[in-house]
N, C-alpha and C positions, 0 to 999 in steps of 0.2 A: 697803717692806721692802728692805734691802739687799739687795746679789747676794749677802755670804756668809750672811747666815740662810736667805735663800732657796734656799740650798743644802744647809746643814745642817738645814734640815726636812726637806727628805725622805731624810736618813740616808747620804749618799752613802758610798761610801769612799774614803780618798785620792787613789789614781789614779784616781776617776770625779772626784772635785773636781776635780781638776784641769785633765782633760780638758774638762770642762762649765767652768771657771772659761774655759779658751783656745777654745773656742767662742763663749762671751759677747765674746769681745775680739773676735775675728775675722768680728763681723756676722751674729751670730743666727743661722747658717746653719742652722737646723735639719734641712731635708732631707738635707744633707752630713754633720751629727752620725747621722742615723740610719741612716743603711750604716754607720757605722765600729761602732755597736753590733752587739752579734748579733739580727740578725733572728728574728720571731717571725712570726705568721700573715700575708700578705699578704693586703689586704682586697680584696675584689672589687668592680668596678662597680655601686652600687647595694644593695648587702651592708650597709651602715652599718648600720642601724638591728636587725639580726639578729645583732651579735655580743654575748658574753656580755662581760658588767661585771665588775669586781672586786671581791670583797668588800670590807668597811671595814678589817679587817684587814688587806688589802695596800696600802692608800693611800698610809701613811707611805713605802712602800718603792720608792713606786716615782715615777721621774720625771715630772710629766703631759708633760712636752715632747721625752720621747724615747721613752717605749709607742705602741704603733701600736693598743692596744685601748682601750675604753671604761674611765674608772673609773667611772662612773656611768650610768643612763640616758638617753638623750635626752629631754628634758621637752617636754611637746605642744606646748610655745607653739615653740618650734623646731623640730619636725618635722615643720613645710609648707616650710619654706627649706632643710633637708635633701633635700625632696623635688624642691626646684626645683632644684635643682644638679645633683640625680641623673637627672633630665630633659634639662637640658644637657649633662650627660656622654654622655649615651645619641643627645641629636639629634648631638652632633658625630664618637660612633661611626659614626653612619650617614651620614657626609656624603661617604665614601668608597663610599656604596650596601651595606654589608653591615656588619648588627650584631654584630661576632665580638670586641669590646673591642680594639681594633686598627685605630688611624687609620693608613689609608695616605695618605698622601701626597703624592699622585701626579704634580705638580710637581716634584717633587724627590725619590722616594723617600728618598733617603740620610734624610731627618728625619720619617722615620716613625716610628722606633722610640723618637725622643726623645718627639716630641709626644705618644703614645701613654700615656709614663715620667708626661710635665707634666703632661696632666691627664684620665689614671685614676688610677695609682696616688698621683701626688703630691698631687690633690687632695683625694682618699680620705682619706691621711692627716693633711691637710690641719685635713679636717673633725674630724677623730680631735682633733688638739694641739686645736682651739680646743674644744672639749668640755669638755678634762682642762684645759683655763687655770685659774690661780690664781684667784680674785676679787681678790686683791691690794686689799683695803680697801673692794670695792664691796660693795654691801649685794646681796640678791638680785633684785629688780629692777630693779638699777642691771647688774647683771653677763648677765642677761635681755639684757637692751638691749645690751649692749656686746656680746655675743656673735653676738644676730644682726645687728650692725653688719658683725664681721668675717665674718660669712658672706654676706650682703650682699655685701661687697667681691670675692668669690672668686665669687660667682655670676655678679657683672654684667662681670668678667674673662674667666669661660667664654663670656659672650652675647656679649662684642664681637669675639672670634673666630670665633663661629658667623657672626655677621652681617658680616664681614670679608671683602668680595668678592675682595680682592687678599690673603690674609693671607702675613706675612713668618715663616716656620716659627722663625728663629732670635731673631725680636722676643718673640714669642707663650712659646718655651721660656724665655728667660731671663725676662721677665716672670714665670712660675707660679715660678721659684726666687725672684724679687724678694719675691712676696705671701709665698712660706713663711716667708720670714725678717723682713719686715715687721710681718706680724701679732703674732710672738712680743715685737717691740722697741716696741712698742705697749703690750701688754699689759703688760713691764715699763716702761713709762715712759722710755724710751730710747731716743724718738723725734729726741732733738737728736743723738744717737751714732750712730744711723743713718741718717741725713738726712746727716751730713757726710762720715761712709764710703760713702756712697752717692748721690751725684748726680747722677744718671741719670736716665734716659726714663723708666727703669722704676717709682723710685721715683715720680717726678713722678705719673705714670699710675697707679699703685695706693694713692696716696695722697689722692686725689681727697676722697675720702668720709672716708675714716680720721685725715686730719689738719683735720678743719672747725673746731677748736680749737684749730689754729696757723698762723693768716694766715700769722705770722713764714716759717714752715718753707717754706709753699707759695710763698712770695717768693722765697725762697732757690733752690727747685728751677725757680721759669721763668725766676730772672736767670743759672743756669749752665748749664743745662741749651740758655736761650733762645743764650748766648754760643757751644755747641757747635753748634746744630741752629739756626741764627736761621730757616731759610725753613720749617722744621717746626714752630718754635713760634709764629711770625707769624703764620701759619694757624690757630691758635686765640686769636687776639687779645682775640675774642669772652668770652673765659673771664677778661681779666685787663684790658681796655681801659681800667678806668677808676683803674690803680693806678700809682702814681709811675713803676716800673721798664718802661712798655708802650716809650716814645718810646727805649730803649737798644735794646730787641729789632727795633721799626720802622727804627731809623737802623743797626744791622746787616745788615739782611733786604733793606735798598733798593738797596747795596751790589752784593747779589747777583743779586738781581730785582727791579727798579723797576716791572716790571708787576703784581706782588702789590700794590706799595702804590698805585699808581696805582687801580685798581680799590677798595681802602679810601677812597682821597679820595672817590672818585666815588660812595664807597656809599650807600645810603640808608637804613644803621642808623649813626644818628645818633649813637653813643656810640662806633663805629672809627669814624666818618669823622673827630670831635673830639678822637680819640688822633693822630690820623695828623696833623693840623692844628696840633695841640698840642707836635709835636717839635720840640726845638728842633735841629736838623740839616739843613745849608745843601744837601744831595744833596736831602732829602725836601722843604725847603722849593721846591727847584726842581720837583718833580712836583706837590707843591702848583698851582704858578704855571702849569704845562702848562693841569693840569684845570679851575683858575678862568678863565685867561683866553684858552685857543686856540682858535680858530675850531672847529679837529679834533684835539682833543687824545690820540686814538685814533695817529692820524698822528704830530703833535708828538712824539710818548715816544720815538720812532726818534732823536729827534737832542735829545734830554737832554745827551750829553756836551757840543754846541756851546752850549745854555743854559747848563750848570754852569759851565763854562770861559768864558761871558762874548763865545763869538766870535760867538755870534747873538741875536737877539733872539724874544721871542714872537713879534713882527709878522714879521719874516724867515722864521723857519721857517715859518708860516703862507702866506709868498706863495711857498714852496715845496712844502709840499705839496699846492697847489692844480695845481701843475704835474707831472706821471704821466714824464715823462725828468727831466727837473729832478729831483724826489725819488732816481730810481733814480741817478741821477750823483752828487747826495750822500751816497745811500748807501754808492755805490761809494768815497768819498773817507772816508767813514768807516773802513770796513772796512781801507783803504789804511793811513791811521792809526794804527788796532790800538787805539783808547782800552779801556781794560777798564771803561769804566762803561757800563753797558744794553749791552756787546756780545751776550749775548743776545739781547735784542729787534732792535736793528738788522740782525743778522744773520742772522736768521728772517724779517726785514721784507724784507731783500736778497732771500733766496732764495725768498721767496714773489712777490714783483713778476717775477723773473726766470722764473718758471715759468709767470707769467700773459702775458708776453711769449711764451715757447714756445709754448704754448697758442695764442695767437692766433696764430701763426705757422704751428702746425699744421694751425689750422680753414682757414685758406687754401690750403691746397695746393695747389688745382688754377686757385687765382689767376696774375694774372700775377706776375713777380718784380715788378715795379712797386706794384703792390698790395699783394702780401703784403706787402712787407717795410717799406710806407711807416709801419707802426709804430715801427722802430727808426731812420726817420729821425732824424738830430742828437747820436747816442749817439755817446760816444767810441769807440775802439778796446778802450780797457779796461774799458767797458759791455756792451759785443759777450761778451768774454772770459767776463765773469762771466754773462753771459745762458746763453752754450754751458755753463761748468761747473755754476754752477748747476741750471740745466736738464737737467743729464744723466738722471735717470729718466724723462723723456717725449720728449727732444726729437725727430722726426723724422728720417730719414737728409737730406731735401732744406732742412730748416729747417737742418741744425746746418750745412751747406755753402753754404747760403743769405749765416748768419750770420759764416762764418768766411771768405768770401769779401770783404765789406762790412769785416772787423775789419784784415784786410790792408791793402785800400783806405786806410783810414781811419790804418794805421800810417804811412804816407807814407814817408818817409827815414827810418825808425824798424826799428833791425834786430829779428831776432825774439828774441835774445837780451836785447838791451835794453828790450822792452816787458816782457818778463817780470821781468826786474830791475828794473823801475818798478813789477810788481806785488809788490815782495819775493817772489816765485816764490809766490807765493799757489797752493798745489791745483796747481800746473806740470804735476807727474805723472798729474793724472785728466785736463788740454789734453792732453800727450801721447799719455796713451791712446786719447782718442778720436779724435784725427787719426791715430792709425794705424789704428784701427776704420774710420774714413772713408774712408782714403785721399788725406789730405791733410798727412799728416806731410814727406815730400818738402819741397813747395808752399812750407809754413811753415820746412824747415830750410834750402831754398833761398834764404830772405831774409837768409842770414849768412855766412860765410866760414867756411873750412873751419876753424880753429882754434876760432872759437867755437861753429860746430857740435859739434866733439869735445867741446868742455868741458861744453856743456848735458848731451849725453846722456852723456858722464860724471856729471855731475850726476843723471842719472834714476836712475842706477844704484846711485849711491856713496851709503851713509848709510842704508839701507834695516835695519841691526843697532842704529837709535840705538832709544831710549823701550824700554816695558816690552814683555814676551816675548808679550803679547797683541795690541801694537797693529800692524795688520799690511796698512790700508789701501794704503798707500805701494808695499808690496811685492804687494800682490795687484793692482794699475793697471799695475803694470811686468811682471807675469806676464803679464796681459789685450792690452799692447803687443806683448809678446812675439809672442803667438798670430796676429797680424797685419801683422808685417813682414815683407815679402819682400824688398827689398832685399838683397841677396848682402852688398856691403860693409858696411850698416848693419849686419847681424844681425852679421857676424863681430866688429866692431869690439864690439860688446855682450857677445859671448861672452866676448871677449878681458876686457874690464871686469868680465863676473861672476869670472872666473877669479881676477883680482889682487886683488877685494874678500875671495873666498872664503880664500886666500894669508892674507889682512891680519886676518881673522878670528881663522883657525889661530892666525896668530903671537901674537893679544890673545887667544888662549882665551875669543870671544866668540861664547856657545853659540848665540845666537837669530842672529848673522850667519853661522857656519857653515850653519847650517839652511839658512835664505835661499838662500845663495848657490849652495849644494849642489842648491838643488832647482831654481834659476831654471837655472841651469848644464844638467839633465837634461832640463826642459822646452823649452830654445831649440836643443837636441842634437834632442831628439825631435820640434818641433814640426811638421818636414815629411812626419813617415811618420804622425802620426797619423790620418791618414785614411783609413788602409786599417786592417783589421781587425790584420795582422801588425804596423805598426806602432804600436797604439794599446795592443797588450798587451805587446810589447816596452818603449816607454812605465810601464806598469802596474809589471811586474815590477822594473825599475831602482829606481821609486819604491815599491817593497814596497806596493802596493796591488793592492786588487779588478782588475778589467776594469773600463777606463773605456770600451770599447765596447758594452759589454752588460749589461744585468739578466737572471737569471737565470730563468724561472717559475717556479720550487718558491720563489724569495725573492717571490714578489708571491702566493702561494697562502695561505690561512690552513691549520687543523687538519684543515677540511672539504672544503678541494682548492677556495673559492672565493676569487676575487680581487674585492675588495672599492675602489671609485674615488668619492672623494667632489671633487664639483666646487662651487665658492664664485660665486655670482651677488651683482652689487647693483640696489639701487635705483634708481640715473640710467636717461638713456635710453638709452644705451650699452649700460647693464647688461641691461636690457628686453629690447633688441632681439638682444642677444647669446644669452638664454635663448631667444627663438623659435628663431633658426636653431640654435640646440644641439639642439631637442627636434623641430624639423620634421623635420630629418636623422634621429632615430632611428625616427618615424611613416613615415618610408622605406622602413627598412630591415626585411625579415621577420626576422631574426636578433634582434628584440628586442621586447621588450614592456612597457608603460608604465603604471605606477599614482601616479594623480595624489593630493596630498594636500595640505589647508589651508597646510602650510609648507614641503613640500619636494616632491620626483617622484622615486620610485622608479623605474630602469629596468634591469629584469633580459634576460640573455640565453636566449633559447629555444632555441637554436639552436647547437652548440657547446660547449665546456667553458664552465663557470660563471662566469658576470661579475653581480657586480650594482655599478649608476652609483646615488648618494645625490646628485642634485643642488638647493640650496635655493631656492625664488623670490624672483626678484628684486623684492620687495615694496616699497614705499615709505620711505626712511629715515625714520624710524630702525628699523623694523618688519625690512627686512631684513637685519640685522645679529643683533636678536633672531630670525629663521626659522636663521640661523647658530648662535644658541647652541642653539638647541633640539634642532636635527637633532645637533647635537655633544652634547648630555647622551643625547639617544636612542640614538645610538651607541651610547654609552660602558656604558648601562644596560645595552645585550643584548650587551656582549661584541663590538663589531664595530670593525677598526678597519684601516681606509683604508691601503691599500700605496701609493696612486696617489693623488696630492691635486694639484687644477689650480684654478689661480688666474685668473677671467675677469673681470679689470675692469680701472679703471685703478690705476697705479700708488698715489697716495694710499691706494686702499682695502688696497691691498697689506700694511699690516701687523696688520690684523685678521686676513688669513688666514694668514697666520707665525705668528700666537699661536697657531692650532689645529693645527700641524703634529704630528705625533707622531714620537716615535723610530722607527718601525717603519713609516715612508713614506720608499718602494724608489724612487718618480720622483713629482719637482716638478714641475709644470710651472708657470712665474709667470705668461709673457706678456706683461709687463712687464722693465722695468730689471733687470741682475742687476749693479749696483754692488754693492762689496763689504757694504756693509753688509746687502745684502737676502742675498747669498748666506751670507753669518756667518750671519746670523740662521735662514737653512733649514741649515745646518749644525748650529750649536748646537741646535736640535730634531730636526733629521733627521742623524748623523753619517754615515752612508751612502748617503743621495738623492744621485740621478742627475739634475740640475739642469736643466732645459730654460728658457733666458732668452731677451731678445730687446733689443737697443739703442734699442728706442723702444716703444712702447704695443704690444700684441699687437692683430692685426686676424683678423676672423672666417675672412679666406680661407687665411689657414695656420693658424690653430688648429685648426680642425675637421678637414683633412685629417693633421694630425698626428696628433689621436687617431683617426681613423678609424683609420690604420695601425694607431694599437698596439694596438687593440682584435682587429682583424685576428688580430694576430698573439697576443692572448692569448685568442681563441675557439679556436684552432687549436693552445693549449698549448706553442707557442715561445716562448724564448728572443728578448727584446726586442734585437736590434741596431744601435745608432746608425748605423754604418757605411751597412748594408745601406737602412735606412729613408731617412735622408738620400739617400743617390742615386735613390731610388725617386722621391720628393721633387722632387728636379730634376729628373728626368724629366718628371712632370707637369705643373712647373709652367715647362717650358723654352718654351713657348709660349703663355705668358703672363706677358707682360714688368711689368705692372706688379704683379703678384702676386710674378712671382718679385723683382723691387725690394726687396717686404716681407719674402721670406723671406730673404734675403739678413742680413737684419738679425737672424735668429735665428741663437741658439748652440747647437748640441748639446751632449750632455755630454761627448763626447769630444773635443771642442772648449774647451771651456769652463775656459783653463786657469786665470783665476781661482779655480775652484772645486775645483780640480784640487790647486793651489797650497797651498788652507787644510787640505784631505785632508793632503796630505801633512808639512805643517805639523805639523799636529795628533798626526800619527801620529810622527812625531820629540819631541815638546814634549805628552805627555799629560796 
């Protein structure tokens, strides 16, 4: 049937022709054609099957693809697949915990009210258009079948949302607008029309089932769809491995990630490993040649770039990764380099070797310097380098001084300006920071002359307004240094530098260097009085923020006046032994009392205003990670939700417990690194936590006297204050030198001016 009979049967009048003719053109949008009509009853969840039908009489009159009611009854043989969708409606109501037709969203609020739109109401009426569809020439068992095809298609669209552990709220909504206007370009046959208006994920994805009688189309949407997304669509290779176009989307995807294909060589589904074999692309055929003939071709994939460019051989590579400095030295020449092919991998391979260095660098401690360190014997100077930067979320205060000692050594007549310019200043600013966190910035600026001393740390300074208004590691390392220079000349000469940056900003009306500058300027002004209560609110107020000396009680109380602290245990032995001494300390103390339970330990206070501790066991991986999700959906069930959330393990585990951070967690505590990236990410979840970090792994002898305090101090309904507790602190631990070593290495929040930095970042740049 043509579009205009198929228009002029059902009577339209001009200006609906018209309108329905420029809807046809513009992609079937049928859910967007039916707001611009006047709305008629909105169907409810689950409602389908109880609204009333049209007589025959109004048939002629009416659109079926713009009514939102029945023109006929739903016939039995379609209302169990009716009934499965209206099931799926109802499990993904409740997947928020309450069935009120109202998916919250809790991820993201903001896309609740859409998802809610996609699929109650849209699919609703969803169900509605395909009912009222044409048969369009189908006999009625032909149109039977087609219909619960396209219901089919909208079902198994709901289920892969429900069962979508990560779901993308913005994938998910445009997807249910993709199927409403899908279906209808289906149903007229104008599948080629909307296949090239529409090339997308979406279509790809909800055409799965609907287009099984057009190879052609489905070719189409994984060779463009594969050219936009090659690493998303590689991943389902499985779906298309054995058709002409797989070896285009393989030789784009290798490009990006050469461990995706790598792993396809090696597969043992015999029909991707034969697509992957079968490309003809000289990048893919060299992973090919890894996996057939390297000793460790796990290893080899790191130095793919020297295979493809011809500078090494299989057998070469191989007699270096048999060698554990050798490897890490090539790595380090790689990364020098900068090739863009496998920099991924090699670069992940770099900072994994480098942490296993720390690591053992760490378990030595109480070795001799002889011993510990005779692992990084034979490493360059600019092996050292990357060992310390690298390593920065675990390294040790005596390892990173260990190794920055040995990297001097080892620069011989090599000034410090010019090792760093031999590393293209690689990370320059995260070495910076931590040698002033050390105490070794001096040391290292003492190896140059004073002219090119000025210039570097101009350099630290200068350029901090370049990249997008998000990216802001650069400037949060030079806040972080800030906070630890004492030097009278240094810090002035820096202040002098934020000043003319901030000037240079102004003049280029560059709003994210203004920022910057502005705030680096206030924080290296304030950083000497922060320590006292007067100047750390002085501090606060300049940069129009809260107290960074204090949390408040009434901010860490719930509804019921209790303060609710969930602590995150793991698995290792670390983790193990960290949970006894957590839970022997509270079998101490009379002020509390403890209920033990298959996945977590409850420990409420008896004693005092209201505390209850939710802390999980540390169970065996992967087991504890799942005692993690549980205690967090149980939470979540009764309404409970953690002002105090403390991180006790190592760093690695560290970002399982950022994932469960909530907005409405008053103090962090990590334990761990607080590089920028860990502190964004308690920010982006917590915009208001009060940060408790530490420059190297957290140890049981200052963690637990930390919380002891603020427990302390929240059984007794005060106000938490940094100032106050920190000196308490020293106190204690002034007569214990190697304790106080460790805490030394911890940052308060009102210390903490990285975090201080993104606060107020943020707060200028919302």
């Amino acid at each position: 049937m043509s579009k205009f009979n198929f228009l002029k049967k059902f009577c339209l009048k001009p200006v609906q022709f018209l309108f329905v003719f420029v809807w046809f053109l513009t992609g079937f949008n049928a859910r967007a054609t039916y707001h611009k009509w006047k709305p008629t009853k909105v169907i409810k969840t689950g409602q389908l099957s109880k609204q009333k039908h049209h007589g025959k009489d109004s048939v002629a009159k009416i659109n079926p693809y713009l009514t939102d009611t029945l023109i006929k009854p739903i016939p039995v043989s379609r209302k169990l697949i009716h009934d499965k969708i209206t099931k799926e409606q109802i499990a993904i109501d409740k997947l928020d915990g309450v069935a009120d037709t109202f998916i919250n969203f809790k991820k993201d609020t903001s896309w609740s009210g859409a998802l809610s739109k996609a699929f109650l109401d849209v699919i609703d009426a969803m169900q509605v258009r395909i009912e009222n569809m044409p048969a369009n020439g189908r006999d009625e068992s032909a149109d039977n079948q087609q219909k619960i095809r396209y219901l089919r298609a909208v079902y198994e669209m709901l289920q892969r949302y429900r069962l979508d552990p990560k779901p993308d709220p913005a994938y998910y909504v445009a997807l249910a607008g993709n199927m409403d206007s899908l279906l209808i370009a289906v149903n007229e046959h104008k599948q080629n029309e909307f296949t090239h208006w529409h090339l997308n994920l979406y279509t790809l994805d909800n055409s799965k089932d609907l287009f099984d009688d057009r190879p052609d189309l489905r070719a189409l949407l994984y060779i463009k769809v594969g050219k936009q997304y090659p690493l998303l669509i590689v991943k389902r290779l499985n779906e298309y491995a054995d058709k002409d176009f797989a070896g285009d989307i393989i030789a784009d995807a290798a490009v990006l990630d050469p461990e995706v294909i790598y792993y396809y060589a090696s597969s043992g589904d015999l029909a991707i490993k034969k697509a992957v074999y079968a490309t003809d692309d000289s990048l893919v055929h060299c992973i090919v040649q890894i996996v057939a003939q390297s000793d460790a071709p796990l290893k080899a994939l790191s130095f793919l770039p020297d295979l493809y460019h011809a500078r090494l051989s299989i057998k070469q590579i191989d007699s270096i990764t048999r060698n554990p400095n050798l490897t890490f030295q090539n790595l380090v020449r790689l990364r020098l380099e900068g090739d863009s092919i496998a920099r991924h991998t090699y670069m992940y391979d770099l900072t994994q070797r480098a942490l296993n260095y720390v690591r053992k660098l760490n378990e030595q401690h109480e070795a001799s310097d002889t011993a510990r360190f005779k692992v990084v014997e034979g490493l360059s100077a600019a092996s050292l380098y990357f060992i310390m930067v690298a390593g920065q979320d675990e390294i040790y205060t005596s390892s990173f001084l260990g190794a920055f000692k040995r990297m001097v050594q080892r620069m011989g007549a090599m000034k410090g300006d010019q090792m760093l310019e031999s590393l293209a200043y690689d990370h320059f600013r995260t070495f910076i920071r931590m040698c002033a966190g050390y105490n070794t910035l001096s040391e290292f600026l003492a190896t140059m002359d004073d002219n090119a001393r000025n210039k570097l740390m101009n350099r630290f300074i200068t350029g901090l307004e370049k990249g997008r208004g998000d990216e802001l590691e650069d400037a949060v390392d030079v806040a972080d240094a800030l906070g630890s220079i004492r030097e009278a000349s240094l810090s002035g000469f820096l202040q002098s530098k934020i000043n003319e940056n901030y000037r240079q900003s102004l003049q280029n009306s560059n709003r994210k260097g203004m920022a910057i500058y502005s705030i680096l300027g206030k924080l290296v002004k304030g950083n000497d009085t922060t320590g006292t209560n007067a100047g750390a609110e002085a501090v606060s107020s300049t940069l129009d923020l809260p107290p960074i000396n204090k949390v408040l009680y009434k901010d860490l109380v719930n509804d019921s006046g209790i303060v609710y602290q969930q602590v995150f245990f793991y698995g290792d032995k670390d983790g193990h032994d960290a949970y006894e001494s957590f839970i022997d300390a509270f079998k101490k103390d009379k002020n509390w009392k403890i209920y033990n339970g298959p996945l977590w330990t409850t420990i409420a206070a008896v004693k005092g205003n209201p505390v209850v501790i939710y802390a999980n066991l540390p169970l065996k991986e992967p087991d504890d990670e799942d005692a993690i999700n549980k205690l967090c959906h149980y939470l979540d069930s009764v309404n409970i939700t953690p002002t105090i959330m403390i991180h006790r393990g190592h760093s690695y585990h560290l970002p399982v417990t950022l994932a469960k951070l909530t907005p409405q967690a008053k103090i962090v505590i990590l334990g761990s690194c607080g590089g920028y990236q860990n502190l964004a990410a308690v920010l982006d979840h917590a915009p208001s936590a009060h940060i408790i970090s530490s420059k190297q792994t957290g140890v049981r002898a200052v963690n637990e006297p930390i919380m002891k305090e603020l427990n302390i101090d929240l059984l007794a309904a005060r106000d938490v204050n940094w100032v106050i507790m920190w000196q308490e602190l020293e106190d204690a631990f002034k007569n214990k030198p190697d304790v106080m070593e460790r805490f030394s290495d911890y940052v308060p929040p009102h210390k903490n001016l990285g975090a201080i930095f993104i606060k107020a970042y943020r707060k200028l740049n919302p």
